[in-house]
Each structure stands twice: as C-alpha cells, then as structure tokens.
N, C-alpha and C positions, 0 to 999 in steps of 0.2 A: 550418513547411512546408519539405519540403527540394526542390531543385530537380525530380527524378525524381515529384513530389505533383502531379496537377491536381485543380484546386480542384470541387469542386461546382457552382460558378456554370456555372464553364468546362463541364462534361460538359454541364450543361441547355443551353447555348448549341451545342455543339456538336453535340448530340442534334436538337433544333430545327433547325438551319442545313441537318443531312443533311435532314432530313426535311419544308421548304420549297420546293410545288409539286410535289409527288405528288398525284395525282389523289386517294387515298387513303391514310389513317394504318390500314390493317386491313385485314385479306382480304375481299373485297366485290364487286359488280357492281350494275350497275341492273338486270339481270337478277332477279339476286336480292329486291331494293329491291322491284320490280313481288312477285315468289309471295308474300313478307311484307304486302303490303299486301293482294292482293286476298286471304289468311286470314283479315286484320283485320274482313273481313264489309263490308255499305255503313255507309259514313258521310253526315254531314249533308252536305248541300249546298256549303258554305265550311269546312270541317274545321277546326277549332283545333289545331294538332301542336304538340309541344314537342319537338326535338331535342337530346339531350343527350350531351355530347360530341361537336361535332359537327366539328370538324377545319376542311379548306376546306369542307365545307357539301355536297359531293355529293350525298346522299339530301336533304337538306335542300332542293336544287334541283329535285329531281324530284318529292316531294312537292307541293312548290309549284306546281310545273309540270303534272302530271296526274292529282293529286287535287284541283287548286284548293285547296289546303290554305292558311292562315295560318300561317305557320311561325315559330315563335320557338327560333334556333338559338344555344345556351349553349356556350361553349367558356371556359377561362378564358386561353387562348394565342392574345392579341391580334390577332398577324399571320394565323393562321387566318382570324379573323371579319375581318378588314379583304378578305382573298382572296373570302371569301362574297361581302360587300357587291359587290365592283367586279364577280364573277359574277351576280350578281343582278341589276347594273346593265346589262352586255352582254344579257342575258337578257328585259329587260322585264318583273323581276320582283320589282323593289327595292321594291314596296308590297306583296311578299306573303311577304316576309323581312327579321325583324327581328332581329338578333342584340341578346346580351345575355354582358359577361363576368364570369360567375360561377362558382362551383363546382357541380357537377350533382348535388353530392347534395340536390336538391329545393330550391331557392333559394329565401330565406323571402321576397324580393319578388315571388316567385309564388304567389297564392292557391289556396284547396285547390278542387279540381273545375274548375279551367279548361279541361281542355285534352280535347279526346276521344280523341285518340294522344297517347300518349307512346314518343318511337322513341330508342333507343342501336344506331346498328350499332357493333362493335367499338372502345366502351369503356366495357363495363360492368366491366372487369377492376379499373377505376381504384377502386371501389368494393367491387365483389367481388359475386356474383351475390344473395345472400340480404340484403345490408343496401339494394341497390337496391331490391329486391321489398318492402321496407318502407319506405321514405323516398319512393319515386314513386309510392306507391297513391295518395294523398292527392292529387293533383295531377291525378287522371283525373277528369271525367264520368262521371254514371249514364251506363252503358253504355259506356264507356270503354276503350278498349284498352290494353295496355304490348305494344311489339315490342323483341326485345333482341335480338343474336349473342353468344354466350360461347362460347370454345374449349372444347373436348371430348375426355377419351375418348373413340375409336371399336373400340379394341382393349380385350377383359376381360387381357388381359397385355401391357401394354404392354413396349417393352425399356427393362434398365435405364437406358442411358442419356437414352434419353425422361424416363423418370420423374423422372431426378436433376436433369435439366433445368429441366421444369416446375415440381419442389417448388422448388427455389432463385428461381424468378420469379414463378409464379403456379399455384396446386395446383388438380389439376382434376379436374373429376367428370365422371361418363355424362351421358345423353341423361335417363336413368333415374333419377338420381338427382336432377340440378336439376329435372325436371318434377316428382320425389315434394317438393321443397323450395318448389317452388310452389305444390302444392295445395297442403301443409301452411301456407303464408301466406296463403291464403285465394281463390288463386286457380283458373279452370278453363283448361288447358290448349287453348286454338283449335286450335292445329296446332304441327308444326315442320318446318322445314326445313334437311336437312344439306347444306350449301355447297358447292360440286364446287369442284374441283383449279383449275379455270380462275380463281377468285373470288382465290386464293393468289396466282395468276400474275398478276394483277391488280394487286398490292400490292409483290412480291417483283421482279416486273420491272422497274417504276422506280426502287425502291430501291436494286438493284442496280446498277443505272447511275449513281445519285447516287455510290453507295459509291467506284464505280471511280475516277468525276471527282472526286472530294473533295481537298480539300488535306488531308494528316494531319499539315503543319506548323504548321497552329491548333490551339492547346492544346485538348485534348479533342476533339479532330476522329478521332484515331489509335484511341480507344478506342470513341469511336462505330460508327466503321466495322468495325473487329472485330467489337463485339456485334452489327451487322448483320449482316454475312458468317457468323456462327456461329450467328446463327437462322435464315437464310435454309439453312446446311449441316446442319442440326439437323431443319428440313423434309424436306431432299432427300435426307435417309440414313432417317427412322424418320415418313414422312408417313402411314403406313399407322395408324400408333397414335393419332391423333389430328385434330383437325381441326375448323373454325366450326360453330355449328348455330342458325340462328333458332329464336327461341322466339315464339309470339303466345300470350300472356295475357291473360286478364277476369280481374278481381275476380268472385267469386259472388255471386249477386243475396242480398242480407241476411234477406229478406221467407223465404226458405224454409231450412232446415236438413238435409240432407241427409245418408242415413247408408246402411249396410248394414242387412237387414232383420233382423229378430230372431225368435224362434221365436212371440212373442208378435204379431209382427204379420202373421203367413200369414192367419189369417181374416179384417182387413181387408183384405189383400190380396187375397185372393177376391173380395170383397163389392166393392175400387175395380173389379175386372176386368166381373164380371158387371155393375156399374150401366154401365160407360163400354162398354160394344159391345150391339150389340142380340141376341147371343146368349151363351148363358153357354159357348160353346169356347173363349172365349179364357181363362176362370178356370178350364176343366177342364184345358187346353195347360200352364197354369202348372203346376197340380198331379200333371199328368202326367210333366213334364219332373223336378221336385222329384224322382222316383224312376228317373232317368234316370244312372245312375254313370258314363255315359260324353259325357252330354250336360251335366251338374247342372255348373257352373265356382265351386264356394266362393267368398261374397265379392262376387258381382259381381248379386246382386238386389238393385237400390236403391231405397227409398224417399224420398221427401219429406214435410217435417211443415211442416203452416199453424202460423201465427204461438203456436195457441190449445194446440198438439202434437197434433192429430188427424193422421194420414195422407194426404195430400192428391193423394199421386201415385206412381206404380211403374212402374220398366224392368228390363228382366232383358237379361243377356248368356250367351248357353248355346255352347255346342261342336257346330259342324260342320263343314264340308271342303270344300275348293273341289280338285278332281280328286286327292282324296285328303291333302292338306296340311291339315291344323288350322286353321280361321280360327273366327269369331265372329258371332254372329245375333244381334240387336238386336231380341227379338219377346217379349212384348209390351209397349208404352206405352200406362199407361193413369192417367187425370186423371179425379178423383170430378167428375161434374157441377159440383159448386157452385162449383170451383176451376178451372172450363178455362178457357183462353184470360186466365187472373192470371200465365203466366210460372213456374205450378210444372212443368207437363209438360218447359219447355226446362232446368229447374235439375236434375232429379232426370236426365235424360238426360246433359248434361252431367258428373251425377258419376258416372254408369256408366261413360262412354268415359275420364273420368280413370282410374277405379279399373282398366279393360282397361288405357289405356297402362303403368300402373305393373306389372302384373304378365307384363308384356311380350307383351301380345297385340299381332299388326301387321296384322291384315286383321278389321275389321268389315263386316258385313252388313246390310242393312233391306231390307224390301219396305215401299211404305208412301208416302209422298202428298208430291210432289216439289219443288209448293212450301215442305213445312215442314225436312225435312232437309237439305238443302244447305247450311241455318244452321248446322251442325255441321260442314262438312269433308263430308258427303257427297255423292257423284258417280257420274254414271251407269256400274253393274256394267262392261257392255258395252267402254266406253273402257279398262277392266283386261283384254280378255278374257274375264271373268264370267259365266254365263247360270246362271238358274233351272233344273231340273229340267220345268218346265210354263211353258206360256204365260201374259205376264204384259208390260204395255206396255212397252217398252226403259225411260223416263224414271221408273219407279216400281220398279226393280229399282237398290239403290244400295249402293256402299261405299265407306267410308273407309281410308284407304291413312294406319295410323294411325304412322309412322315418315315420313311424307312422300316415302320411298328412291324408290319406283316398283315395288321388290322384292316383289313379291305374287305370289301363284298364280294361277294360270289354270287355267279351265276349267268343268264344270259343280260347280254346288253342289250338296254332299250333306246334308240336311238329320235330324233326328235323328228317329226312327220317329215319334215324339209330335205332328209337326206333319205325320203322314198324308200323306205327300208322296213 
C-alpha cells in the first residue's frame, strides 16, 4: 500500500466518526414514524417490534414510547446501540428497549413469528428491498406487519446524472414497481407514504455540519466528507428525480388464494352476489357493468377461493370520476354466506386494491359500512373534498388516497350509468 492508499479499516472508521450523534443515519422524522405506524392498523396492547437497522434507535424510541411497544433494536455498529441504551435510559424506558448486535438479515437468535412489527426506516438498502421481504416474513406474527422506507424513483426519466449516481451506489425502482415485488412475495400492500423534503433536511442538516467540523487530517476522514458533500450536492441539484417512500406490508392470510376472475367463474359470481344481499341488484350491477366499455377496468374483478377451491368471495373495481378526473369504485363485495366474517371478504378486497395500486390507479371509492373499511386505508370522502351524487351519511361515504400524495380530485362523484345514479 502506498502512502496516497487508505486503508478500508480507516474509511469504516472514518465513515462512523462523521456520522456519530446524528439524530438520524437516513432521511426520516417522527413525523413520518407517527403516518407509518398509525397504517400499520391497531396493534396488541404491548406490541412486540423488532427494529432492524436501527442506528441511535430514534423510531425505536418512539415506538416504545407511544405504542408501548417492546422494542428489540438490532444494529450491528456497537456505538449506535450503546447511544440507544443511555437514550432509553434518560427516557424511562430502558425496560422497553433491548438492543441486540447482529446482522438484520433476520438474526437466527430470533425465532420465527415473534414479533408483530417488524420496522427498518432507512436501511433496507443494506440488504436490498426483495431479499428483506424474504428473510423478515418469517419473524412476523399471524397478523403481522413489515414497515420499511427505501429510496425511490419519483421521476419516469430521471437525469442522467441521477441515474449514474444511483446505479454505482444503489439501483432504484418506482413506488410501482417495489409494491409489484411485494405482492409478488406474498405480500398485500397497507399503504405508502412518500416522505416530504423536510424528512431529507432532517438528515442532510446535521450531517452537513458534522462534514464542515470534521478533521480531514484523520485518514479516511477527507474521503468521507467528500462522499457526504456529493450526496448531500447530488440531492440539491436532481431532488426532483427521486426520493424516501414508506412502504407498510402484511403477508396475505394463507387460508384464502386470491386471483383475477375467469370466464368460468361469472356464474358463481352471480350466485356469491344474489345469496350475500337481500336483493338480486347487486348481481344484475355486476352484469350490468361487465358490458360497460367505459366503466368495465380489465383485471381488476377479484375473486377468493376456500381452502377446498370453491369461490368463497368477489370485489370488483370499475371506472368513475370525481368532477371529471378518473378515479375507482369499489362496489360490489360480496362473501357466500357460509364463508363471512372467516377473513375471505378482507383477503379478496385487499388483492383488488393491490391489483388498482399496481396499474396505477390513485383514488379509490366505497360506499359502505364504516366500521369495516377503514381496515384498508379508507377514509371519510368528505376530508378529500369528495361528495356523492345523493344523500348518503358523511361517515359511510369513503376513499383511499391510494399513492398516500394527498393529490386526489375533488369534487362530486360521477358514477357509471349501471349503478342508476
């Protein structure tokens, strides 16, 4: 090695030294920590969390703090977990934070089904988004959440030198394409959320200050802070291409198998609509809309099959318009008698709003009974701006804001001649 060479040790050490008591190692807020959790839906009483990658432990503190969560926070960079521990301690909450230093690709001292979150904000990178969504299923609870952030395309043409960027550090996909890599693992999409500029500022601001104060006469000091200064100048020239996005994740419940309908199963289809409502409109609605070319959305009438492959449940997603803009209707869900209230109605629902997200629909619809949807991300019309066409209780009129943006239409909803409206 010749004098002009620093070592590897020296970069890790001086990589580390920059980046010792930053509030955060990634773009972040408790801001954000709070919209991630309350997607995650309710939790038990004393939540079991597992935090992986967890830096000084930030989320890991809030967790613990106003979820009541049990927190077991993995990092494998000592001094991090030691920073948790004495926060924990100031905190009055060193008996509901345990660190552990491991590697977070699913530590085999951790047993499978323990934990009912499993949270990574900003560093799933370390892993890469698809080998996490296989290595931390196994470590969830029936009914179990994964919350992740992975950076993003937000641009479909990003510039090149974003791209050149990224590819040399870490190659990145859409919103789009890691939620299509999630169903396809076996998951259903809860929600996401894309992280405002403040969350950046968040991360970028301290860091910049360490960079300024940095000695660059410790070997590997002078190269760290370059790589800082050129990411933080990499943001601030092409921020627009790119950027965080939480993702909230369930495994799909095992019990039901969920598909697109087939031409072969319109008659039970029928037959689930007519037994599950007490008049047969809502299985004439279906077969009405079926010859609707500008309501009909390919692809998006799901069914559910029971264990035995009978049909067990149907949601359809058709085309209509909130003051002229394209959005989605959610009408009808319907569950065969002998299967309601077994958990097929929320699975077969669930893989309709994946199949909407993936084909990039962003504004769904329901009418419909307000204690049960809200389990999905849906919320009162009204809070969007929203309204029905006809009179209909505020709290029973709802939609899902299915990009998390806030970017939706306003105004009344136009619905498709078939639902006589």
């Amino acid at each position: 090695m010749n004098d002009n060479t620093v070592s590897t040790e020296a970069l890790h050490d001086a990589f580390f030294a920059l980046h010792h008591g930053l509030p955060r190692q990634g773009p972040g807020s408790d801001a954000t920590t709070r919209r991630l959790l309350a997607l995650a839906g309710p939790l038990p009483e004393r939540p079991r969390v597992l935090d992986l990658g967890c830096g000084p432990g930030r989320s890991a503190l809030l967790l613990a703090a106003e979820a009541g969560a049990e927190v077991t926070a993995v990092d494998l960079h000592e001094p991090f977990l030691a920073e948790l521990r004495a926060a924990a301690a100031v905190r009055g909450l060193d008996d509901r934070v345990r660190t552990l230093r491991a590697d977070m690709g699913a530590p085999a001292e951790l047993p499978d089904g323990s934990f009912d979150l499993v949270w990574a904000e900003s560093s799933v990178f370390v892993l890469g988004f698809d080998r996490a969504l296989a290595e931390w299923r196994r470590l969830l609870a029936p009914g179990g959440t994964l919350v992740l952030t992975e950076c993003v395309w937000t641009s479909s043409e990003p510039a090149p030198e974003a791209r050149a960027f990224w590819e040399e550090h870490y190659p990145l996909r859409s919103v789009t394409a890691n939620a299509a890599a999630a169903v396809a693992a076996g998951y259903h999409v809860l929600g996401t959320v894309p992280q405002p500029e403040s969350d950046w500022d968040e991360y970028y601001g301290p860091l910049a200050r360490h960079a300024d104060a940095a000695d660059t006469s410790v070997p590997g000091m002078a190269e760290a802070v370059a790589a800082a200064r050129a990411e933080i100048a990499m943001r601030r020239a092409h921020g627009g291409d790119y950027g965080y996005t939480g993702f909230v994740l369930r495994p799909a419940d095992p019990r039901w198998r969920t598909r697109e309908e087939t031409a072969a199963d319109i008659p039970l289809v029928r037959a689930i609509n007519a037994a599950a409502f007490p008049t047969p409109e809502e299985a004439g609605l279906v077969d009405a809309l079926r010859t609707d070319g500008d309501a009909w959305l390919p692809g998006l009438s799901y069914v559910a099959e029971a264990p035995d492959g009978t049909v067990a449940a149907y949601a359809l997603i058709t085309r209509c318009r909130v003051d002229g803009v394209p959005a989605a209707a959610l009408a009808p869900v319907a569950v065969a008698p002998e299967h309601q209230r077994t958990g097929a109605g929320q699975a077969v629902v669930r893989a309709v709003l994946d199949a909407a997200r993936l084909r990039g629909e962003r504004l769904v619809l329901v009418l419909g009974h307000p204690g049960y949807y809200p389990r999905f991300g849906f919320a009162r019309a009204s809070a969007y701006g929203i309204r029905p066409p006809f009179e209909v209780p505020d709290e029973a009129m709802m939609a899902l804001d299915v990009e998390g943006s806030g970017a939706v239409a306003r105004g009344t909803i136009t619905y498709p001649a078939a639902f006589g409206v």
